[in-house]
Every structure is written in structure tokens, then in C-alpha cells.
N, C-alpha and C positions, 0 to 999 in steps of 0.2 A: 504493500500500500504506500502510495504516498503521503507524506506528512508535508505543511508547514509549520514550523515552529518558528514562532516571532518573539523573538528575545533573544540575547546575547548574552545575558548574564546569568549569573549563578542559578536562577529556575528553569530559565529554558537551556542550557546546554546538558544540564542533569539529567532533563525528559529526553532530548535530543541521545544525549549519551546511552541511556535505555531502551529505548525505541530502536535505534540501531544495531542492538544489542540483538534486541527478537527479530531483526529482519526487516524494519521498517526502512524507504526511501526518504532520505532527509534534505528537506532545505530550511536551511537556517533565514529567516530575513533581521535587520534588526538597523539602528539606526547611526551607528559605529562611534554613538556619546557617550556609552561605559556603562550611565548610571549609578547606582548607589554600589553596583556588584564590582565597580569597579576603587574602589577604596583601596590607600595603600596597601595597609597591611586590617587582614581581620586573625579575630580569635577564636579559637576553638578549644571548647571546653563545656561540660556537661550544668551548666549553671548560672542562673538568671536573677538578677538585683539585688540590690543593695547586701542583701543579707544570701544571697549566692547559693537561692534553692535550690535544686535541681529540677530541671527541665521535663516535661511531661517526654515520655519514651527517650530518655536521655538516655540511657546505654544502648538502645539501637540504632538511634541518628546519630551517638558517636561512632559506633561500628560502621557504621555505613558511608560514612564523611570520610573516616579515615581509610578506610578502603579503598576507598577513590581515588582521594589524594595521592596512594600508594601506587592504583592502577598506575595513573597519569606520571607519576614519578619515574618508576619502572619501565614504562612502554616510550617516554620522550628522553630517558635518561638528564632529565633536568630538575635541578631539587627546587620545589617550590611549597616548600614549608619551612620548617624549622621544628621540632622535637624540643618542647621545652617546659620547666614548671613555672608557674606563676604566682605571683605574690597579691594576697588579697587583704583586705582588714577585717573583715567580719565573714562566718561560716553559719548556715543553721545546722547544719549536718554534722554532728563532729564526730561519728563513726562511720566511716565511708572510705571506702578505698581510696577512691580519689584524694582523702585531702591528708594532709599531716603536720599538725602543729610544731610551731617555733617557741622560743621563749619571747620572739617578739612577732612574729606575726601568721601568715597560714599559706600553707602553701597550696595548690592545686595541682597535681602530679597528673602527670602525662597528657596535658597540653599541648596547643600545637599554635604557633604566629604561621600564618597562612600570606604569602606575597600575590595577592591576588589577580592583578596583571598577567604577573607570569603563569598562576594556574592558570586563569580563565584563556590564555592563550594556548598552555598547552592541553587544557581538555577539550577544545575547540579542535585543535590538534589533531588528536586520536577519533573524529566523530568522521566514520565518509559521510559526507552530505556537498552540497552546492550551498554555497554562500553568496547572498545580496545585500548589498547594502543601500538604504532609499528610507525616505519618512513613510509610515505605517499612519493613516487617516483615517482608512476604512478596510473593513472586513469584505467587502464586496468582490475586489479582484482576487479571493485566496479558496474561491467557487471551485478553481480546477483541481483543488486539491482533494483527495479522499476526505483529509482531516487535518485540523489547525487547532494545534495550543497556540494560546495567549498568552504571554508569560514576558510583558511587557513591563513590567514597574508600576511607574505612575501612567503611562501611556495605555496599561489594559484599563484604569480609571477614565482614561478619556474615551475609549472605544465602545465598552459596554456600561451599560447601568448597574452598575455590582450594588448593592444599597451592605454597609456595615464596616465600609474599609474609610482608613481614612489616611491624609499624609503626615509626615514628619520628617521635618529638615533634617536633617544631620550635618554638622558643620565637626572637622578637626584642623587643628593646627600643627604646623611643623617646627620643631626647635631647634636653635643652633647645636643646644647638647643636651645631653643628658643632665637634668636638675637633682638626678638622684645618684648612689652609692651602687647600685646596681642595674647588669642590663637584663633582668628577668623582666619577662612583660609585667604589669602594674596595672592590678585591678581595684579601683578604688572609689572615691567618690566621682573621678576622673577615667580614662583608662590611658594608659600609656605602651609603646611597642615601635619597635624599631622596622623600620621598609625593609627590602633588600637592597639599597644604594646604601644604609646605614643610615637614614636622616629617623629622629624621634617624631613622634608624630602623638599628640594629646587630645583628646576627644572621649565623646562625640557629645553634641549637643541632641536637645531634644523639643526643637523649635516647634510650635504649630503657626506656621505662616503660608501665606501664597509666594510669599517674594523667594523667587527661584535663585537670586544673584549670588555670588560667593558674599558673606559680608564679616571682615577680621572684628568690626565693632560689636557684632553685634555676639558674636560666636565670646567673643572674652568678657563681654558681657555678661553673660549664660556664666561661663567658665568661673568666672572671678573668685565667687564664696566658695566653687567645689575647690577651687585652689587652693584657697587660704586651707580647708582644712587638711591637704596634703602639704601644707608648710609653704606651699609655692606664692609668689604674689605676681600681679598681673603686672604692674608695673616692670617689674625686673627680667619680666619675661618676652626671653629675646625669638621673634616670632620668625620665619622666612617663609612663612607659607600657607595655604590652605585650600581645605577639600572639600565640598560643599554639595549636596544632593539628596532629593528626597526619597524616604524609604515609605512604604505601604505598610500599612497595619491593619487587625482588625478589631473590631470594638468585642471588648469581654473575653478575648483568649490570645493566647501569644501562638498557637498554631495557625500553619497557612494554611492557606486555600488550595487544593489539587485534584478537581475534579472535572466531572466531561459535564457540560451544563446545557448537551442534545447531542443529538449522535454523530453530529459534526464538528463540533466545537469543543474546545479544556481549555482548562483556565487555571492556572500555578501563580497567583501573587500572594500578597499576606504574609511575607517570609519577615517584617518587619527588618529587626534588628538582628535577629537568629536563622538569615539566611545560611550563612555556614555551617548551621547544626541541623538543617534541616532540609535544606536541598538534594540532600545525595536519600535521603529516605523520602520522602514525599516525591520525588521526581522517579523513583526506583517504583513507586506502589503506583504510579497516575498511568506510568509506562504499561502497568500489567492492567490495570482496570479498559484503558483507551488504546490498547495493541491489539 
């Protein structure tokens, strides 16, 4: 059969990657702007807010992410992770495999800082399909397809009527250096994680605006008080950059949306902030429901 899949980022190359898996024809279309999937560096780890619950089917979207990542590793011989623990201030969990207390703080054991560029280029990679690139308007020319995932970002919000999702800016900044004692990623009331060029990178904001533009004011703004309580000040913070893009969510659960919504059309957004823990499992189950 043939498939289009519309989206380039972490939901559609996931489906795309599984679909092709079972023998599906793939064209990728997508708009070559990155979106939010395209963020320096993201993290992976089985655990969600301030106090770092653990994620609804957390140990099978981590099994299934890291698997991935593995394939893609393996089959382009290019490493685009990093295997690392990380440093948090607060746990609800305190028997769990996953974590292991310090005299000062908590660690998260077997983590992973993800270069997401480079994945999302090399699991693009490994996918046979035909790729276009052109703005996506309307659903109307993708008729000669068998079937079409949606798996647009903020742009499936423009296409269809979804009712329960909603946006959220995400803004980070890049630092001259490291503000702290250590280069373990940094989860905190901030997060913190190194690219693959080596540049530190502080975020994410969690803006509810329309204004689409990058903005450093408004992003250390947000930033300022979570600073001050990791000791950091805004003032002395020497900024050289920033990443700016809206992520989807949905109202009353942190799972995405992965579903066929008629016998021609699926639909993969929702991934909000936990697209990397959730992609390679929701994209793995959409593939088998709509193959």
C-alpha cells in the first residue's frame, strides 16, 4: 500500500519507520522547518515534573525509544545519543531502579541526551520512502494515496478540527559555558544538556502565546525565578542563542494522540513535551493498528 506521511519529525518518521517495517510504500512530505522535533539536544528518561513521577507505560516507551535509537545507531554507524545519568533535585519514587541517591542530590540512571538533528537525520536515513519537500494546506491532493498520517505538529492543528489539543511555546537558550560543577544533564526547576557541537543549552519555557517569533526577552523572563532557584541569575547570564517552537498538547493527559480517525486518514500529534519517550511506542502501535 501506499502511505503519505506528512511530518518530518519525531511522530511521523517513527510511523514512517514502522510502516516500512511491515511492507508499506512511503512518502514522507513535510515542510523542511524542523519544528519543535527538531530541538538541540532532548532527554530521555522515564519521568515527568517537578517531583519526576514516572510516566504512564514508562518502561515500554523507554524500551522502545531506546531500541530505536540503537537500531539507527547501528545500521548508520553514527552515534547520536549519549548514554548518561542525570542529576535531579527532587524524586517521588525512591525505590526504583532507575534512580539512586547522593548525599547531595538524585541521580536518574540510565538516561540518554539524544542530538536530535542528527537522529532525526539518520532515522530519516534508514526509512526507503521518497521525500518532498513543499507547505502542506490541505489534505485534498494526498486522495492518491491509499492512506495518510498526519503527524504535523502545530500544522495537523491547522488542517483538521482536532477539539482538546492545545499549543505551547517552548523557548531555550544557549550559554557561553557551563554555570555549573558538572556536565551531567541537569534536571531541575530548569533543565540543562549539552548539543553535540558542545554548546549548553537551558530550557524550556512553557509559554501559552500565538506569537510564533524567537523572543531572548521574553524566554528569561519565564526563566529568571526558575534561575535564581538553581543559584543562576539572569543578569550574569551570558546568553548566545536561542531555540524557539511550538509543541502540541492535550488537555487532561500527557499521552499523545495515535490513531486512524477513518479509514483513510491517522493522526500522531499530542506528543507535547514527551515526544522522545513516546514516539518510538505510539508510532510502533499506530503502524500495527493502520498497516
Amino acid at each position: 500500500m501506499e502511505y503519505a506521511v506528512l511530518g518530518g519529525g519525531l511522530a511521523g518518521l517513527s510511523v514512517a519507520y514502522f510502516l516500512a517495517k511491515q511492507g508499506a510504500r512511503i512518502t514522507i512530505f513535510d515542510d523542511g522547518k524542523g519544528g519543535a522535533s527538531s530541538v538541540p539536544s532532548a532527554f530521555l528518561h522515564p519521568f515527568v515534573g517537578k517531583w519526576h513521577r514516572k510516566n504512564h507505560f514508562a518502561e515500554e516507551a523507554m524500551e522502545a525509544s531506546c531500541s530505536l535509537i540503537d537500531v539507527v545507531e547501528q545500521e548508520t554507524g553514527k552515534a547520536v545519543s549519549c548514554k548518561t545519568d542525570m542529576i535531579c533535585d527532587a524524586i517521588e519514587s525512591a525505590d526504583d531502579l532507575w534512580i539512586e541517591r547522593t548525599s547531595s542530590h538524585v541521580l536518574i540512571r540510565g538516561g540518554r541526551v539524544v542530538y536530535m538533528g542528527n537522529y532525526l537525520a539518520a532515522l530519516r536515513s534508514i526509512i526507503p520512502h521518497r521525500s518532498v519537500v513543499a507547505p502542506i494546506s490541505s489534505l485534498d491532493s494526498f486522495d492518491v494515496f491509499d492512506r495518510v498520517v498526519v503527524a504535523l505538529g502545530k500544522g495537523t492543528l491547522d488542517l483538521l478540527p482536532m477539539k482538546g489539543f492545545f499549543l505551547v511555546k517552548g523557548q531555550m537558550v544557549s550559554l557561553a559555558k557551563n554555570p555549573f560543577d558538572t556536565r551531567l544533564p541537569l534536571l531541575s526547576s530548569l533543565h540543562l544538556s549539552e548539543d553535540a557541537e558542545g554548546r549548553f543549552w537551558l530550557g524550556s519555557t512553557y509559554e501559552h502565546t500565538g506569537e510564533e517569533a524567537a523572543d531572548i526577552g521574553a524566554a528569561l523572563r519565564y526563566m529568571g525565578p526558575r534561575m535564581e532557584l538553581m543559584g543562576l541569575s539572569v543578569k550574569e547570564a551570558d546568553t548566545t542563542g536561542i531555540f524557539s517552537a511550538f509543541r502540541v498538547a492535550r488537555s487532561g493527559t500527557y499521552l499523545p494522540f495515535a490513531e486512524p480517525i477513518s479509514e483513510h486518514i491517522a493522526v500522531f500529534t499530542g506528543l507535547g513535551s514527551r515526544g522522545l519517550l513516546y514516539s518510538a511506542l505510539f508510532g510502533r502501535r499506530l503502524a500495527a493498528a493502520f498497516g
